[in-house]
N, CA, C and O atoms as a Tripos MOL2 file, in Angstrom:
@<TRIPOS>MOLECULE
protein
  248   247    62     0     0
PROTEIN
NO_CHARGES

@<TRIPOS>ATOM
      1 N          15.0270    0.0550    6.8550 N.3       1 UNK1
      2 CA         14.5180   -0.9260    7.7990 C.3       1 UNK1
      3 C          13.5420   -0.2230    8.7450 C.2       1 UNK1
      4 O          13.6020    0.9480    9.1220 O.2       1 UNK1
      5 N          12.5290   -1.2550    9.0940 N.am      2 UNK2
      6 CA         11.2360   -0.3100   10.0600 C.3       2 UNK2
      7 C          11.6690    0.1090   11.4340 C.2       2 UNK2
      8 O          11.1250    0.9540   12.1450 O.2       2 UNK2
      9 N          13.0560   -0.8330   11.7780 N.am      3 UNK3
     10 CA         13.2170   -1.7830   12.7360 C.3       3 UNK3
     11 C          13.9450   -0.6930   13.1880 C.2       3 UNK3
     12 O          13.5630   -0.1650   14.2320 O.2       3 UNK3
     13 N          14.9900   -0.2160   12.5710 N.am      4 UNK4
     14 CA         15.8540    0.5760   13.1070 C.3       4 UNK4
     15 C          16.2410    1.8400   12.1530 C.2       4 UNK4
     16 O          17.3240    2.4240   12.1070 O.2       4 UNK4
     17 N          15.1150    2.0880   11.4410 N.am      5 UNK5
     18 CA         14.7500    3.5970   10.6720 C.3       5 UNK5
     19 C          16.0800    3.5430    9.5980 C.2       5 UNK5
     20 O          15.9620    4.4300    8.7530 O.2       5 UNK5
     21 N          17.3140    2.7240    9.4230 N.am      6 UNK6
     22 CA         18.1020    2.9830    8.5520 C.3       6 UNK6
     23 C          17.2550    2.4020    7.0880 C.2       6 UNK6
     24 O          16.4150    1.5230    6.8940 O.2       6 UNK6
     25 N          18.0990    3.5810    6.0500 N.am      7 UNK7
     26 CA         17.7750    3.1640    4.7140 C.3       7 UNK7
     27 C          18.2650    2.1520    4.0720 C.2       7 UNK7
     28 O          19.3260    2.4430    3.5190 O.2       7 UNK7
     29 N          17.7590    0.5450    3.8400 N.am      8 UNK8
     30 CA         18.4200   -0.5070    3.1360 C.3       8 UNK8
     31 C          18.0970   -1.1010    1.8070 C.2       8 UNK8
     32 O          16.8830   -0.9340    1.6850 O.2       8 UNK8
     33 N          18.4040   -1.5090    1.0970 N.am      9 UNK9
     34 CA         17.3500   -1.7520   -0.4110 C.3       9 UNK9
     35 C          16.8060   -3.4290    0.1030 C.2       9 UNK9
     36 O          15.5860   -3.5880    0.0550 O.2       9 UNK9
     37 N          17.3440   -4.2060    0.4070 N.am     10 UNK10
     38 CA         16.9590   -5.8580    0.6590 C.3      10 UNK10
     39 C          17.4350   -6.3320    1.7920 C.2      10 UNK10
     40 O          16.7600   -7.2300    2.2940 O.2      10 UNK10
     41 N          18.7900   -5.8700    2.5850 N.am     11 UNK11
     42 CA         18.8750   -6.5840    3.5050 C.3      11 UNK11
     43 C          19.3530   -5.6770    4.9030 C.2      11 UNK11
     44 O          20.2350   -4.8210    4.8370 O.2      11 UNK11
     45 N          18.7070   -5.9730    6.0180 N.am     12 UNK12
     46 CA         19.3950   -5.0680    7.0950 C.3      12 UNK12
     47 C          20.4790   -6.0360    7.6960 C.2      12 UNK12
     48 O          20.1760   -7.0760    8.2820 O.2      12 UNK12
     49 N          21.7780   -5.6000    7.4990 N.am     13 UNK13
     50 CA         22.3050   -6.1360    8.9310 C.3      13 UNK13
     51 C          22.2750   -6.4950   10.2700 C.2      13 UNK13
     52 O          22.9360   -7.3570   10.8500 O.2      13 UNK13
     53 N          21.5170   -5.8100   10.6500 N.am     14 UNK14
     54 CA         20.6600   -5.8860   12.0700 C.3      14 UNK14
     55 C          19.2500   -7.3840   12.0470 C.2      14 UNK14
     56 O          19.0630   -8.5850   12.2440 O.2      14 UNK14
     57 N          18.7500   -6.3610   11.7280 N.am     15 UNK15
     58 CA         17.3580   -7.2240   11.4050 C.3      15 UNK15
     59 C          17.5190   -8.3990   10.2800 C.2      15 UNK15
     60 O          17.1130   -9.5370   10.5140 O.2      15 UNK15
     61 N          17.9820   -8.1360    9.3570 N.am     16 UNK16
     62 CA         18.2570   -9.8610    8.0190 C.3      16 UNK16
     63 C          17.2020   -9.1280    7.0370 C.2      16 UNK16
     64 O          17.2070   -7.8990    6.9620 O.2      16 UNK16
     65 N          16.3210   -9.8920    6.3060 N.am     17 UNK17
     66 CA         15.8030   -9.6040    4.5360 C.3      17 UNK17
     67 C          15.0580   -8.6750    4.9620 C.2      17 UNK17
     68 O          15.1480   -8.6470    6.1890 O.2      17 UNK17
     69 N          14.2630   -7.7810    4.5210 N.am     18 UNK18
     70 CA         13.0200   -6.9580    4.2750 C.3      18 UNK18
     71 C          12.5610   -7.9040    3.6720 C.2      18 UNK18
     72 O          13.1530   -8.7780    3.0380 O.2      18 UNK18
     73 N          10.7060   -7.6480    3.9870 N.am     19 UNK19
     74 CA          9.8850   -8.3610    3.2500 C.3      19 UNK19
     75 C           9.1330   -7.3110    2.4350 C.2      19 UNK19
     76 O           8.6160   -6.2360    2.7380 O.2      19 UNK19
     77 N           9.2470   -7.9820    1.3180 N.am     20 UNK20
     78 CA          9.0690   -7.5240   -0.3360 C.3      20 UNK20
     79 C           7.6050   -7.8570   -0.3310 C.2      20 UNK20
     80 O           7.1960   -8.8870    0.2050 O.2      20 UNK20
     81 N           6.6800   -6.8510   -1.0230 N.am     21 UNK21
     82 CA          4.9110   -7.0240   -0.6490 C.3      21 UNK21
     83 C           4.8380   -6.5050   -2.2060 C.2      21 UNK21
     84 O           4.9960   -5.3170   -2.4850 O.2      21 UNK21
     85 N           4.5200   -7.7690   -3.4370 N.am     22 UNK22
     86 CA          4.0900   -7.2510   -4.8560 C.3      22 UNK22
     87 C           2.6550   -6.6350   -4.2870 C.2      22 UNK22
     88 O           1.8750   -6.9280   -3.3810 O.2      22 UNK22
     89 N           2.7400   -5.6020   -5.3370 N.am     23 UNK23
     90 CA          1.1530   -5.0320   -5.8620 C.3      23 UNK23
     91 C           0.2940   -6.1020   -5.8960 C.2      23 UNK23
     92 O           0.8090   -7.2080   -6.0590 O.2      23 UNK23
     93 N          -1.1970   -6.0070   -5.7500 N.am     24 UNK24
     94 CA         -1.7170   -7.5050   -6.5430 C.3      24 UNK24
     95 C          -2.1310   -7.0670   -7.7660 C.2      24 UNK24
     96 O          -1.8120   -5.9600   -8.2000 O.2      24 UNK24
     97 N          -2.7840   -7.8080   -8.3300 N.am     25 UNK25
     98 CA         -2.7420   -8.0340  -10.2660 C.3      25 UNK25
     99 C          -4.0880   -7.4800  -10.2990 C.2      25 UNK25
    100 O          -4.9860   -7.7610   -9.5050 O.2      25 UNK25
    101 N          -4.1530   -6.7270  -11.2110 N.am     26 UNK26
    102 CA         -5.2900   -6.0800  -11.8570 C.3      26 UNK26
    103 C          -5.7020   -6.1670  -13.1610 C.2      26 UNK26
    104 O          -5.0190   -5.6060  -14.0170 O.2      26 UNK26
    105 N          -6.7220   -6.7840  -13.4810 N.am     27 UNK27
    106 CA         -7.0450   -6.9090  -15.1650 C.3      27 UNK27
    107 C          -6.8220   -5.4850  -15.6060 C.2      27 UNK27
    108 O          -7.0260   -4.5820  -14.7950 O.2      27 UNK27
    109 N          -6.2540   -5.1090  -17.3240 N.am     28 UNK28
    110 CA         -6.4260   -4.0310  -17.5700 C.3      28 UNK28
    111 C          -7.6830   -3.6110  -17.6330 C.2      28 UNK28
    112 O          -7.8300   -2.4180  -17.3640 O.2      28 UNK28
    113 N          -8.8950   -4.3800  -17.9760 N.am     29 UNK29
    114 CA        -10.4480   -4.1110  -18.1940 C.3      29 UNK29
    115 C         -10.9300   -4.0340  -16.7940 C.2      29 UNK29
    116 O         -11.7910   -4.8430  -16.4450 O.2      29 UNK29
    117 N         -10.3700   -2.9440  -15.7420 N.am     30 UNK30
    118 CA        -11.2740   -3.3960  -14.7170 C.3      30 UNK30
    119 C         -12.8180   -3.7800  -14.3850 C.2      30 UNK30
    120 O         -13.6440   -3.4330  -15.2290 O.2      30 UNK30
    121 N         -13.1260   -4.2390  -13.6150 N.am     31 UNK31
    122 CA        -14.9170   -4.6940  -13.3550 C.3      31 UNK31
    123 C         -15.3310   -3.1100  -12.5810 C.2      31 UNK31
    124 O         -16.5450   -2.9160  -12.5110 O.2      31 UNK31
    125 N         -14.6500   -2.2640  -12.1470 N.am     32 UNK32
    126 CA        -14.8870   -1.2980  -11.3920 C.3      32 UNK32
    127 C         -15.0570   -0.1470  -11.9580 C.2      32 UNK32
    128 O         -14.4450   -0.0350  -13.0200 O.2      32 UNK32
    129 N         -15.8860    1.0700  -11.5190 N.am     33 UNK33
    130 CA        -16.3180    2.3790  -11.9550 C.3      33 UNK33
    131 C         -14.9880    2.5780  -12.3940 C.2      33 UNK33
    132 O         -14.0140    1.9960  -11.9170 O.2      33 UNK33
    133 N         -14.9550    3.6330  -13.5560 N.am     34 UNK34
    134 CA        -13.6340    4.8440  -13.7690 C.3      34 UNK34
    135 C         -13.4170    5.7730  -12.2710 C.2      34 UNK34
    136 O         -12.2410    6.0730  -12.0660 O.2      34 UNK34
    137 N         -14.0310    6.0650  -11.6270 N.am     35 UNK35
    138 CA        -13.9150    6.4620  -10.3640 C.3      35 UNK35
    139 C         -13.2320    5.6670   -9.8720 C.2      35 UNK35
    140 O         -12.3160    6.4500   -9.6200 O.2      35 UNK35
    141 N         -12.7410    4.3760   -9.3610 N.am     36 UNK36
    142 CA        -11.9510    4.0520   -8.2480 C.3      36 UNK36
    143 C         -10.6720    3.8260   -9.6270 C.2      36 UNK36
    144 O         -10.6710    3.3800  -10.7740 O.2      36 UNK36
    145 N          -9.4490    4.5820   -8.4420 N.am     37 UNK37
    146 CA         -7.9830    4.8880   -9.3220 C.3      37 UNK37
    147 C          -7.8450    3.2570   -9.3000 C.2      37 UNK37
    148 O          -8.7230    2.5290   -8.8380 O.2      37 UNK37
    149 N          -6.7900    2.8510   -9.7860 N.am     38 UNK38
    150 CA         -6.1880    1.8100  -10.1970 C.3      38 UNK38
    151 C          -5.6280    1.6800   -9.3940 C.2      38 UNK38
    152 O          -5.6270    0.5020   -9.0370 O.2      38 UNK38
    153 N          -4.8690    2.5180   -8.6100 N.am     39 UNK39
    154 CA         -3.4760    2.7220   -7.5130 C.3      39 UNK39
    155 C          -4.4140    2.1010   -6.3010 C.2      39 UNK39
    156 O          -3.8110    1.6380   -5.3330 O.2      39 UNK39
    157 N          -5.8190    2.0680   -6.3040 N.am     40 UNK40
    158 CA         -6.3340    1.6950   -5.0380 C.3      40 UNK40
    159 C          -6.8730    0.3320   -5.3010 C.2      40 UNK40
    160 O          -7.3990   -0.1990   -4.3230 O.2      40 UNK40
    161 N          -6.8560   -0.4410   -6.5570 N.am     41 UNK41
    162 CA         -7.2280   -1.5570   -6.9750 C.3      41 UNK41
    163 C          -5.6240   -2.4920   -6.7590 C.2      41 UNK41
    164 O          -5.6540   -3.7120   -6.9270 O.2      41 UNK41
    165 N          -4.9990   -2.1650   -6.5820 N.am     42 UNK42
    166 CA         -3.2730   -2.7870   -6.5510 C.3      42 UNK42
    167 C          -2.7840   -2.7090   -5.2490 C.2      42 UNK42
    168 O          -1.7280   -3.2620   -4.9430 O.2      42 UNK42
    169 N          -3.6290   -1.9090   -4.2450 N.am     43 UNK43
    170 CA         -2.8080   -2.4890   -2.5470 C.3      43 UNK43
    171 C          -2.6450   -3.7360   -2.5210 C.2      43 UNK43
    172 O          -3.5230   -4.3510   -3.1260 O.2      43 UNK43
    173 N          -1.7810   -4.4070   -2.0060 N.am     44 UNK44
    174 CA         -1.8790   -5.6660   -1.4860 C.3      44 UNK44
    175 C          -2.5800   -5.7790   -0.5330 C.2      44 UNK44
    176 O          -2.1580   -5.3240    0.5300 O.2      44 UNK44
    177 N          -4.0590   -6.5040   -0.5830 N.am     45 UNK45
    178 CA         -5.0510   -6.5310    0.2310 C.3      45 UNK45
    179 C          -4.1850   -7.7580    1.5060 C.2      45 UNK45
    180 O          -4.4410   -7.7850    2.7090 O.2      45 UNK45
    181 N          -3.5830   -8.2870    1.0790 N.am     46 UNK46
    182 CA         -3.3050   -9.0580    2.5850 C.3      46 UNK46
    183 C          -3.2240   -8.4330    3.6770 C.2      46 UNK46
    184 O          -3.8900   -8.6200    4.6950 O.2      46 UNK46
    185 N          -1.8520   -7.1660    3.3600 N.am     47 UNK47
    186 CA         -1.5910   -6.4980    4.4630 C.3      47 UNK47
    187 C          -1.9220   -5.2290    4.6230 C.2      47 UNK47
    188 O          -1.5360   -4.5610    5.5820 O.2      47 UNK47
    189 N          -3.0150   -4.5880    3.2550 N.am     48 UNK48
    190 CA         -3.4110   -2.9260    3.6650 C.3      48 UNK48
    191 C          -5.0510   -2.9200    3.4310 C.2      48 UNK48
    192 O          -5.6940   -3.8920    3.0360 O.2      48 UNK48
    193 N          -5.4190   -2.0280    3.6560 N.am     49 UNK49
    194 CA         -6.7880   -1.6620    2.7160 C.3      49 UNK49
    195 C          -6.8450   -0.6560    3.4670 C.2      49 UNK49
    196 O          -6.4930   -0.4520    4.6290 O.2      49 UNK49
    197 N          -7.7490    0.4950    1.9930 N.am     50 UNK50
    198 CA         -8.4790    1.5630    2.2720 C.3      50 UNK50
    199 C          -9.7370    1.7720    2.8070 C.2      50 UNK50
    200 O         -10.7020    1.1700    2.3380 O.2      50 UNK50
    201 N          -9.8730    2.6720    3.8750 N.am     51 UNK51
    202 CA        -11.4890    2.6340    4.7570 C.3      51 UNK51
    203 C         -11.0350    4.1680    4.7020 C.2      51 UNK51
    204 O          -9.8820    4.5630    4.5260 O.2      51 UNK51
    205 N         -12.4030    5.1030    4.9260 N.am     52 UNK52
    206 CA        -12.5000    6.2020    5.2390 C.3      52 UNK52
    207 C         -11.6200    6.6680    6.4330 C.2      52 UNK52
    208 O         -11.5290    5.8090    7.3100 O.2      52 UNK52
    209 N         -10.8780    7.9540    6.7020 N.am     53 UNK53
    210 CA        -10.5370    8.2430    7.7470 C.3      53 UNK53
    211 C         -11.6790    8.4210    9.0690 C.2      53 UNK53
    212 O         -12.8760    8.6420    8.8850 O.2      53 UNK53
    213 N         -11.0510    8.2790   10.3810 N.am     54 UNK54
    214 CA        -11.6040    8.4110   11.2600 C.3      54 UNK54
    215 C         -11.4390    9.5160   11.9400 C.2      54 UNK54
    216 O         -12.1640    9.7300   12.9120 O.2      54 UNK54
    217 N         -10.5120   10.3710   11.5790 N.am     55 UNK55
    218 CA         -9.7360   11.2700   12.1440 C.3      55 UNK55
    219 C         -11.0190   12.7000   12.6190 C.2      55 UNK55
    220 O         -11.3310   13.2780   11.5780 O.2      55 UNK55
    221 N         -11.4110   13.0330   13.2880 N.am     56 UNK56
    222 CA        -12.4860   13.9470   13.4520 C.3      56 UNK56
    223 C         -12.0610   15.5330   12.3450 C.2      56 UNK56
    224 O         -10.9030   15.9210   12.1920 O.2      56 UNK56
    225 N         -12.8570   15.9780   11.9330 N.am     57 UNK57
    226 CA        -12.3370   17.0110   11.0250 C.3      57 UNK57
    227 C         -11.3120   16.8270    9.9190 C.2      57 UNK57
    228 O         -10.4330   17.6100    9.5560 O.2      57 UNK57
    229 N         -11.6350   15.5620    9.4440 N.am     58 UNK58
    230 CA        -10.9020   15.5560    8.2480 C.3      58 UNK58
    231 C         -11.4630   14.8320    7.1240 C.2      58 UNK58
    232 O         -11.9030   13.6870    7.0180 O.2      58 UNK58
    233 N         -11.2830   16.1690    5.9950 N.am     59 UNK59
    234 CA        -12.0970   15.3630    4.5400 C.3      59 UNK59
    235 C         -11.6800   15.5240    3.3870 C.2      59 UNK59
    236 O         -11.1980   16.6100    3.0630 O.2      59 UNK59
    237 N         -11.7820   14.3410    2.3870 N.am     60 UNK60
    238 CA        -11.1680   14.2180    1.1020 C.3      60 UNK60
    239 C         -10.5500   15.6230    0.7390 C.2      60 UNK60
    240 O         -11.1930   16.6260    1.0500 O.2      60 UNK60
    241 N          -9.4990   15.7300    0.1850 N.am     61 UNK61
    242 CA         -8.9510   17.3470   -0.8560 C.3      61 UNK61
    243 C          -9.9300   16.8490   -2.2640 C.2      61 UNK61
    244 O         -10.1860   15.8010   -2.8570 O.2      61 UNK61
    245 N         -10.3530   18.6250   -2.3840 N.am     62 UNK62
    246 CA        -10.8000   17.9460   -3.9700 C.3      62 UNK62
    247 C         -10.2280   17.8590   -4.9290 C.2      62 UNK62
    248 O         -10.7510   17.3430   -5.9160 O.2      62 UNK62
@<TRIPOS>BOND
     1     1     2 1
     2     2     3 1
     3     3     4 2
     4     3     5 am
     5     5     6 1
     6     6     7 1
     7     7     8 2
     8     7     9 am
     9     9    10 1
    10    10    11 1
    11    11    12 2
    12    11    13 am
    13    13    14 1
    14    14    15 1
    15    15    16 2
    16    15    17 am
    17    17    18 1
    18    18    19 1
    19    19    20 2
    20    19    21 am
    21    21    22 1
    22    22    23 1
    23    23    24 2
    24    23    25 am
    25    25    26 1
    26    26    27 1
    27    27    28 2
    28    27    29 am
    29    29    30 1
    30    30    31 1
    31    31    32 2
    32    31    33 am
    33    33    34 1
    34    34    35 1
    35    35    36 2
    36    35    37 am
    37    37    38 1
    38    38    39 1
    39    39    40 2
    40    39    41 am
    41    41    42 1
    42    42    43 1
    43    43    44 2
    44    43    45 am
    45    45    46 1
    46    46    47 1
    47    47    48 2
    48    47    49 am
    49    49    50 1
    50    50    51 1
    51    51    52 2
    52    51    53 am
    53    53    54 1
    54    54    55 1
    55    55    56 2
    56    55    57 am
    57    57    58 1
    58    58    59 1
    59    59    60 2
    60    59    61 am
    61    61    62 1
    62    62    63 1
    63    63    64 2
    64    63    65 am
    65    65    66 1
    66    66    67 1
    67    67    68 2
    68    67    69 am
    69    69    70 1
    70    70    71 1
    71    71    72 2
    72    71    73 am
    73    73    74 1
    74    74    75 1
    75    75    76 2
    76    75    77 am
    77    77    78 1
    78    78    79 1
    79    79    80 2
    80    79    81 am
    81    81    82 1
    82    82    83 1
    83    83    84 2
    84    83    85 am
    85    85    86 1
    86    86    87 1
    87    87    88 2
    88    87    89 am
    89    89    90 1
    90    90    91 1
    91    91    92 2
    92    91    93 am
    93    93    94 1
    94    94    95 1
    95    95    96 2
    96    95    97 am
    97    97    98 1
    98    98    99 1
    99    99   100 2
   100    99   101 am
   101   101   102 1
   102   102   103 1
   103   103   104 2
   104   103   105 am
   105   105   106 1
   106   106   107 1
   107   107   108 2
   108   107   109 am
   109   109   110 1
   110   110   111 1
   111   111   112 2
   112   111   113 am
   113   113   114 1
   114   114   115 1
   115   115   116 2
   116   115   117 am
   117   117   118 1
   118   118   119 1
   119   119   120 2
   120   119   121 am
   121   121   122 1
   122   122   123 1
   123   123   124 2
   124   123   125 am
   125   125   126 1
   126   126   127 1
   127   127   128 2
   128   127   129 am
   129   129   130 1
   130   130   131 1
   131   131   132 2
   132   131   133 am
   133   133   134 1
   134   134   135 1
   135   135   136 2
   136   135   137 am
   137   137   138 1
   138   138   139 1
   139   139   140 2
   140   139   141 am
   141   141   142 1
   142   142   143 1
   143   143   144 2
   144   143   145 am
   145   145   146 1
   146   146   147 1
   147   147   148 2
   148   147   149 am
   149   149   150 1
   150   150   151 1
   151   151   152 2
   152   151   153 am
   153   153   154 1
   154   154   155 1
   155   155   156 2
   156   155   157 am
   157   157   158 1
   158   158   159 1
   159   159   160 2
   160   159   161 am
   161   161   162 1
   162   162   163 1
   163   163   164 2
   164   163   165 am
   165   165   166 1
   166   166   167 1
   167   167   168 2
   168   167   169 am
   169   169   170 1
   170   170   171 1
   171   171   172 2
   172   171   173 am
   173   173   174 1
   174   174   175 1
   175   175   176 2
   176   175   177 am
   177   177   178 1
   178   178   179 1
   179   179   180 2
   180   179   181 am
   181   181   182 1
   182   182   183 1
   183   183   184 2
   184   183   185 am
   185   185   186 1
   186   186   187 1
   187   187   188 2
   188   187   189 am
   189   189   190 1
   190   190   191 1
   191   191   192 2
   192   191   193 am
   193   193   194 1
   194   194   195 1
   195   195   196 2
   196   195   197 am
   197   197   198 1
   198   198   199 1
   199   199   200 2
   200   199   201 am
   201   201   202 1
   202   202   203 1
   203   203   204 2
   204   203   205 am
   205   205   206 1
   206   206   207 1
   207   207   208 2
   208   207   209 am
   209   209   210 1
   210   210   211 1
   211   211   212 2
   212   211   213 am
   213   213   214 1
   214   214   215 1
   215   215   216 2
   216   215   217 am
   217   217   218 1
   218   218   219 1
   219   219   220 2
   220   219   221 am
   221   221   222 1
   222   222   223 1
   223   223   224 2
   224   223   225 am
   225   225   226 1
   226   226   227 1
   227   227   228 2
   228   227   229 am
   229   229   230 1
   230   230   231 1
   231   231   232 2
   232   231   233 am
   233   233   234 1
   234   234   235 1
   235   235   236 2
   236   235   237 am
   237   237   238 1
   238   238   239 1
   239   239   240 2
   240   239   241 am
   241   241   242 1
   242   242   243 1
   243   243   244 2
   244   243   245 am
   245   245   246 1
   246   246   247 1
   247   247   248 2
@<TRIPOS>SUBSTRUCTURE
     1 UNK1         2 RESIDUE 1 A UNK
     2 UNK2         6 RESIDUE 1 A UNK
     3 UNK3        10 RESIDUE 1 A UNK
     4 UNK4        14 RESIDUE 1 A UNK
     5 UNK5        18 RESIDUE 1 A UNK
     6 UNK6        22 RESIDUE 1 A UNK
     7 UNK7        26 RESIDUE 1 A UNK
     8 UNK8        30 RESIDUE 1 A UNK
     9 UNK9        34 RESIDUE 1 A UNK
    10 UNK10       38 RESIDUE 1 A UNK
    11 UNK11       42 RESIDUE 1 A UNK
    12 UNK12       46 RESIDUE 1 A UNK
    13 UNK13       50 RESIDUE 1 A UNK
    14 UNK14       54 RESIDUE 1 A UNK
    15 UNK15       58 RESIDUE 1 A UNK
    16 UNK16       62 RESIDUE 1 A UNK
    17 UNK17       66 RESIDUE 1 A UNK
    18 UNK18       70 RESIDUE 1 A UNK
    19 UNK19       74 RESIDUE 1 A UNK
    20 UNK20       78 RESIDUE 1 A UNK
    21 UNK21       82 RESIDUE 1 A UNK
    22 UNK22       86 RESIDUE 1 A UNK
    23 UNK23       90 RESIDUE 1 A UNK
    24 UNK24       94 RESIDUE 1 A UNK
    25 UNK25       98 RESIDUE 1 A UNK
    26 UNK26      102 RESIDUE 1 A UNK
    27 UNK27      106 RESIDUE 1 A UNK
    28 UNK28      110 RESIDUE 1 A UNK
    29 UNK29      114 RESIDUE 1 A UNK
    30 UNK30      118 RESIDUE 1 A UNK
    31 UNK31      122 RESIDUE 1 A UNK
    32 UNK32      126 RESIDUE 1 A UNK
    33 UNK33      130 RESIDUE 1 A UNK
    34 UNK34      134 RESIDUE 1 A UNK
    35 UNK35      138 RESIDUE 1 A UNK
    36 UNK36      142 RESIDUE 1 A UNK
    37 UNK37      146 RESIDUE 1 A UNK
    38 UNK38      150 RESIDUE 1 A UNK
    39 UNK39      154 RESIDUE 1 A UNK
    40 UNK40      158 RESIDUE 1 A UNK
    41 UNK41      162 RESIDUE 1 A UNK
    42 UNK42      166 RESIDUE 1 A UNK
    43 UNK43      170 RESIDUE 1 A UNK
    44 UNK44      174 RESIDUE 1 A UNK
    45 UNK45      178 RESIDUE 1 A UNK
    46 UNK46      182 RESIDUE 1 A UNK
    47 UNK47      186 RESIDUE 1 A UNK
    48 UNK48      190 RESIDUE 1 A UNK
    49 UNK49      194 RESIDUE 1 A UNK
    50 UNK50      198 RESIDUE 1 A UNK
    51 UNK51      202 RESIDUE 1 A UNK
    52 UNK52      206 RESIDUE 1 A UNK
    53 UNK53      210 RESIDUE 1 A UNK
    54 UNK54      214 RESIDUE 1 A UNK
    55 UNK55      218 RESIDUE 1 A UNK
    56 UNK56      222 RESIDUE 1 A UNK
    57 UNK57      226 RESIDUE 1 A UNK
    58 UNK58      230 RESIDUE 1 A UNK
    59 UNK59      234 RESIDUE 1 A UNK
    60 UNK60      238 RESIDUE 1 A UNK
    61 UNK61      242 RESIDUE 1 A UNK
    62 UNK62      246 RESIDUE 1 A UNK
């Protein structure tokens, strides 16, 4: 749980359900370069997305 850092699989006692966030769906033929991973085509765009860091002094590992 976020709520109160304990480890639960579906339900906290405290808090009630966790909310469950599917991957979203990806054609196997993506429309996208072989460059962008797959793993970054499957965030659930509702609640994440990838942008460059902002962090001063910090850059991709190669």
């Amino acid at each position: 749980c976020a709520e109160c850092r304990d480890y639960v699989f579906e339900y906290c006692s405290i808090h009630g359900p966790l909310l469950i966030v599917p991957d979203d769906k990806v054609p196997s033929k993506s429309p996208y370069p072989p460059i962008v991973p797959r793993a970054a085509l499957t965030i659930p765009h509702v609640f994440l997305h990838l942008a460059p860091s902002i962090i001063p002094g910090l850059t991709a590992l190669p």
